[in-house]
C-alpha positions as CSV (number, residue, x, y, z in Angstrom):
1,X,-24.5,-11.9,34.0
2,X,-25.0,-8.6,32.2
3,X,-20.9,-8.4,31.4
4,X,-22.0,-12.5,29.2
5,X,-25.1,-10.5,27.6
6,X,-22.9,-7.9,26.3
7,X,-20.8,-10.1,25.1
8,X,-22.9,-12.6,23.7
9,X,-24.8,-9.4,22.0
10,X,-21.5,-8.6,20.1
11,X,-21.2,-12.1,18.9
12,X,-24.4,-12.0,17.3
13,X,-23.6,-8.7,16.0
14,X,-23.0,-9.4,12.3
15,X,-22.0,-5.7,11.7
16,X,-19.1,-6.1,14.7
17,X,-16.0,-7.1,13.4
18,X,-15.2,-10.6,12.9
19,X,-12.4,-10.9,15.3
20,X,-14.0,-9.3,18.2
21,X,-17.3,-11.8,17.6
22,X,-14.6,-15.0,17.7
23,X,-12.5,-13.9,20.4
24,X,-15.7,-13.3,22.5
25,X,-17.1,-16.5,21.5
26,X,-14.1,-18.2,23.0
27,X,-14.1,-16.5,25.9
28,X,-17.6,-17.2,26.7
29,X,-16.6,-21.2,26.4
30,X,-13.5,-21.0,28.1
31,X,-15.0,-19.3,31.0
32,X,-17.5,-21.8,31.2
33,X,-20.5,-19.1,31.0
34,X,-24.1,-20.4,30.3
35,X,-25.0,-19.8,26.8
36,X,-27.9,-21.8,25.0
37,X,-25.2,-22.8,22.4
38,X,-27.6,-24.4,20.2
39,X,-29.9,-22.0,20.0
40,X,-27.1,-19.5,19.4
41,X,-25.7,-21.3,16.3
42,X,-28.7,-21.5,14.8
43,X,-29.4,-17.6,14.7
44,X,-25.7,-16.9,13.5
45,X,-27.0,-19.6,10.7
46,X,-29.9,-17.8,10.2
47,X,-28.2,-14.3,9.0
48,X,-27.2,-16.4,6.0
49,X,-23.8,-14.3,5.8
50,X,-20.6,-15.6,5.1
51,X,-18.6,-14.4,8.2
52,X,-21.4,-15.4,10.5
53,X,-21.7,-18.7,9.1
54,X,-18.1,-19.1,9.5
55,X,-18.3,-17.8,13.0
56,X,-21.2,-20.6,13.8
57,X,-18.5,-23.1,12.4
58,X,-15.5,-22.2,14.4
59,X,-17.4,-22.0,17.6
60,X,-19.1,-25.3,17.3
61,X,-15.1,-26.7,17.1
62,X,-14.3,-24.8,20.5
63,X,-17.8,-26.1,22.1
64,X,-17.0,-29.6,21.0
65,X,-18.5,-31.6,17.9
66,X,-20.3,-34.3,20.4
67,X,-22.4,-32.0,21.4
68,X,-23.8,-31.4,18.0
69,X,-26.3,-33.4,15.6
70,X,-24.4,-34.8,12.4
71,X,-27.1,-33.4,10.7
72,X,-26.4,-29.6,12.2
73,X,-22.7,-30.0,11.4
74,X,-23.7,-30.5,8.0
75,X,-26.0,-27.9,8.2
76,X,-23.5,-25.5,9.0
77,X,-21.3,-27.1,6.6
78,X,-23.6,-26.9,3.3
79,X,-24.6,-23.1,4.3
80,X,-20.9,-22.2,4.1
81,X,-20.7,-23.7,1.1
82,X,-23.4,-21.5,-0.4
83,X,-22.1,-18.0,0.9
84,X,-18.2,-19.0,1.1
85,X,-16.5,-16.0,-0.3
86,X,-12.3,-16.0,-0.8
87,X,-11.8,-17.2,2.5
88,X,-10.0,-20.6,2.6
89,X,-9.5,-23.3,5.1
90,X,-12.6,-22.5,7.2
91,X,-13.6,-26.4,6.8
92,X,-9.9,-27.7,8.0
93,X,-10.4,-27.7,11.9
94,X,-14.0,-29.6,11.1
95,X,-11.7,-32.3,9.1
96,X,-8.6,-32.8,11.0
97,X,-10.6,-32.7,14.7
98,X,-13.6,-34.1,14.1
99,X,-13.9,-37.0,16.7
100,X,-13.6,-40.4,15.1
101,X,-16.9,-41.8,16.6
102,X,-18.6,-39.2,14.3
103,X,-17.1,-39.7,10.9
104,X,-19.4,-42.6,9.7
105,X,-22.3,-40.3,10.5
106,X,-21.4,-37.3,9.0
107,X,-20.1,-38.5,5.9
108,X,-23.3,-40.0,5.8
109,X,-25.1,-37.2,6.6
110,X,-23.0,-34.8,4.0
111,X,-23.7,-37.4,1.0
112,X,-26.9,-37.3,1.6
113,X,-26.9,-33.7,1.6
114,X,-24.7,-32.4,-1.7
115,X,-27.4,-34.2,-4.1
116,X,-29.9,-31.9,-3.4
117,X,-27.1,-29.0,-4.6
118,X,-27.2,-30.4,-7.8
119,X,-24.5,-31.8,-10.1
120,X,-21.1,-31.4,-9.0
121,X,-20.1,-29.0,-11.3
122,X,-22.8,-26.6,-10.7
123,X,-23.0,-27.0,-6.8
124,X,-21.7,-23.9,-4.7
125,X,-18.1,-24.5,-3.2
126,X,-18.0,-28.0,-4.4
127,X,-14.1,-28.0,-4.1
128,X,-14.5,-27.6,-0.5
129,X,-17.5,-29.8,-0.1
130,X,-15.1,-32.4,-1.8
131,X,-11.8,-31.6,-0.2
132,X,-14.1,-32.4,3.2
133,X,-15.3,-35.5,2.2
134,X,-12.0,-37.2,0.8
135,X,-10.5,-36.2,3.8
136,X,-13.0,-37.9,6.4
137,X,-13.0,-40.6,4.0
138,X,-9.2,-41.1,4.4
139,X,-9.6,-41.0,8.2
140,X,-12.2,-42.9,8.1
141,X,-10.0,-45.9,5.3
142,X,-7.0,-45.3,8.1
143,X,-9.7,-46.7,10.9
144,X,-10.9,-49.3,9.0
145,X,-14.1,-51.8,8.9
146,X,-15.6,-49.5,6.3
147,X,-17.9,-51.8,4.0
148,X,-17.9,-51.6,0.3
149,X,-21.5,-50.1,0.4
150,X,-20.8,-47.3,2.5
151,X,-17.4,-46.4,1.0
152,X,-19.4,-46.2,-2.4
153,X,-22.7,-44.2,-0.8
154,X,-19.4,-41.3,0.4
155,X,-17.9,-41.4,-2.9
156,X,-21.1,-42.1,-5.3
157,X,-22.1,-38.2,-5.0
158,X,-18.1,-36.2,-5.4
159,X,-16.7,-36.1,-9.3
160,X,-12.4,-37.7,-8.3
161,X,-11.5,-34.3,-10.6
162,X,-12.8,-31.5,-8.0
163,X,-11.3,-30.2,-4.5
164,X,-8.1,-28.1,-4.0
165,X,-6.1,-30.9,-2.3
166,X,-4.6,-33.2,-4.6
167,X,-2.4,-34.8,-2.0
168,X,-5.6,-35.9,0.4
169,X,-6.9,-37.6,-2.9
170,X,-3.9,-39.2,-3.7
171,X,-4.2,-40.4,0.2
172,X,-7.5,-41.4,-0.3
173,X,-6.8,-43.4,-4.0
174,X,-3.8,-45.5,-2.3
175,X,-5.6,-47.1,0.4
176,X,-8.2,-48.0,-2.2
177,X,-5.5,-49.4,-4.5
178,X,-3.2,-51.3,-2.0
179,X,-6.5,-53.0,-0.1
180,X,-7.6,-55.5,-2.8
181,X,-10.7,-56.7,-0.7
182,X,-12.1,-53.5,-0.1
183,X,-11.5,-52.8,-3.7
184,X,-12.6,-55.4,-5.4
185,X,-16.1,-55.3,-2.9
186,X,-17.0,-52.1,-4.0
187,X,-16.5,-53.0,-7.9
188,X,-18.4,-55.8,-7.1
189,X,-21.0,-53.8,-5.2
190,X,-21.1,-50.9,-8.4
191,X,-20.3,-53.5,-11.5
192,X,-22.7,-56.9,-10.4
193,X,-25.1,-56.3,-7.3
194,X,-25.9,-52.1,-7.4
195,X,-29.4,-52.5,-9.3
196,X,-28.9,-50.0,-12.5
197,X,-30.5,-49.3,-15.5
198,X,-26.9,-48.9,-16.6
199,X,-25.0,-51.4,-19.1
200,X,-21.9,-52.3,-17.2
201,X,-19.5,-50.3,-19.4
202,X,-21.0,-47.1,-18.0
203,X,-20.9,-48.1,-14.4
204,X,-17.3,-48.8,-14.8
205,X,-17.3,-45.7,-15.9
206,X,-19.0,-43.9,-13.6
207,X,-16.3,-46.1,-10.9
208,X,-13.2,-45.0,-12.4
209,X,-14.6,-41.7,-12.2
210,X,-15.4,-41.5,-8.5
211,X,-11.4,-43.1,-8.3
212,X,-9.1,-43.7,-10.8
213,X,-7.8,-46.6,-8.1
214,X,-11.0,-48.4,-8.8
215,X,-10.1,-48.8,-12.5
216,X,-10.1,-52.6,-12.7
217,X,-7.3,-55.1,-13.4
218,X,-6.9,-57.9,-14.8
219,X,-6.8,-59.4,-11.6
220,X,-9.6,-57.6,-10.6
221,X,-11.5,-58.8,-13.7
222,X,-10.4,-62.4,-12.7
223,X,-12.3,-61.8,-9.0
224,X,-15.6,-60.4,-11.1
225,X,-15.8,-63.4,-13.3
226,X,-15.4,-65.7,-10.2
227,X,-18.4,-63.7,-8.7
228,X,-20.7,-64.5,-11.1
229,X,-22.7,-67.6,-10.8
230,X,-20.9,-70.7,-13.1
231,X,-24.4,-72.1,-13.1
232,X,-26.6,-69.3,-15.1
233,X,-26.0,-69.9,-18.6
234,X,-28.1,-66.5,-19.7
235,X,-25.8,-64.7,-17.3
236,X,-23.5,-63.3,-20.2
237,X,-22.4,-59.8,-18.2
238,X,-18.6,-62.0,-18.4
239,X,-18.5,-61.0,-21.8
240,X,-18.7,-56.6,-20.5
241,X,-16.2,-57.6,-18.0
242,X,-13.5,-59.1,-20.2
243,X,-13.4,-56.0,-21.8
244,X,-13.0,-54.0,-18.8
245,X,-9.2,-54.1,-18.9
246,X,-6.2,-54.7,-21.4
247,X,-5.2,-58.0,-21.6
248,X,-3.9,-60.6,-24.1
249,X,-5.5,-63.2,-26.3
């Protein structure tokens, strides 16, 4: 017992050096010794330093996500963001190993959470915030059953033009633009059903800008104007979606 306290009092030593605090935090899970994890996290949270922070982030990987809130994860995750110095990749293991049954929740969580940062561009490490989120969203596409609502309510809040990783957006844009019902949904969710003080010009707009994949079609334009109701005669929102795309006379 007193050989965990020490060792447990250098991990939440935030003037020890960082490698020491990790490779004691491992050893203290792999040998199975009674910590109050939770409780743990939260004080190495609390410094509100960078490397403790990251620390808090690592260890809750080794402990296991399912034992954690979606809401803490994202806790963790948005406090990084707001300290994060030069150090890169901290946010990987949490979006290559995060357990499937999880996503849905965090993603939800994590929208929810970035709006109160602000606008995109002004939000601390938004290109990591963003490279976290198209990534879950692509896992999340490759799993499937993900309705046109809650794709939108993950992507609403990240501007397509942020994050490091081009190649995970690019992942992320071709499942959109090869599945035309999950597609077509969401510009049906955003363009006809979304209430919005918005004309629908600008929430194309604002679409195309969240993906360029969601850019409509003609095709697509031919699904929006079978959407609308034949028997409304004041319903004249055809005549903004004609003009959505290139087409001839």
């Amino acid at each position: 017992t007193t050989l965990a306290d020490d060792l447990l009092q250098i991990l939440l030593d935030p003037q020890a050096i960082f490698a020491s605090r990790s490779i004691v935090g491992k050893a203290l899970i792999e040998l199975a010794v009674e910590v109050d994890w939770p409780t743990t996290l939260h004080t190495l949270e609390g410094y509100g330093d960078e490397l403790s922070i990251r620390l808090a982030i690592e260890l809750i990987g080794a402990i296991g996500y399912e034992s954690f809130g979606n809401n803490f994860i994202v806790e963790l995750v948005i406090a990084h963001a707001k300290v994060a110095g030069r150090t890169a990749g901290v946010l990987m293991g949490l979006e290559r190993r995060l357990p499937e049954s999880k996503i849905e929740g965090v993603l939800d969580c994590l929208a929810k959470a970035v709006k109160t940062l602000g606008k995109p561009s002004e939000r601390p490490g938004n290109d990591d915030l963003t490279d976290l989120a198209n990534q879950l969203i692509v896992r999340a596409l490759s799993v499937g059953g993900i309705t046109a609502e809650k794709l939108w309510s993950w992507m609403e809040p990240f501007d397509t033009r942020m994050g490091y990783r081009h190649e995970t957006r690019q992942q992320r844009d071709a499942f959109i633009q090869t599945d035309d019902t999950l597609r077509r949904a969401v510009q049906r969710f955003v363009l006809l059903d979304l209430p919005s003080e918005h004309s629908t010009w600008q929430r194309a707009w604002r679409m195309s800008d969240r993906s360029t994949a969601f850019t409509p079609t003609a095709d697509d334009v031919l699904a929006l104007l079978a959407a609308l109701n034949p028997a409304d005669r004041i319903d004249e929102r055809w005549k903004d979606l004609v003009q959505l795309t290139q087409h001839a006379g």
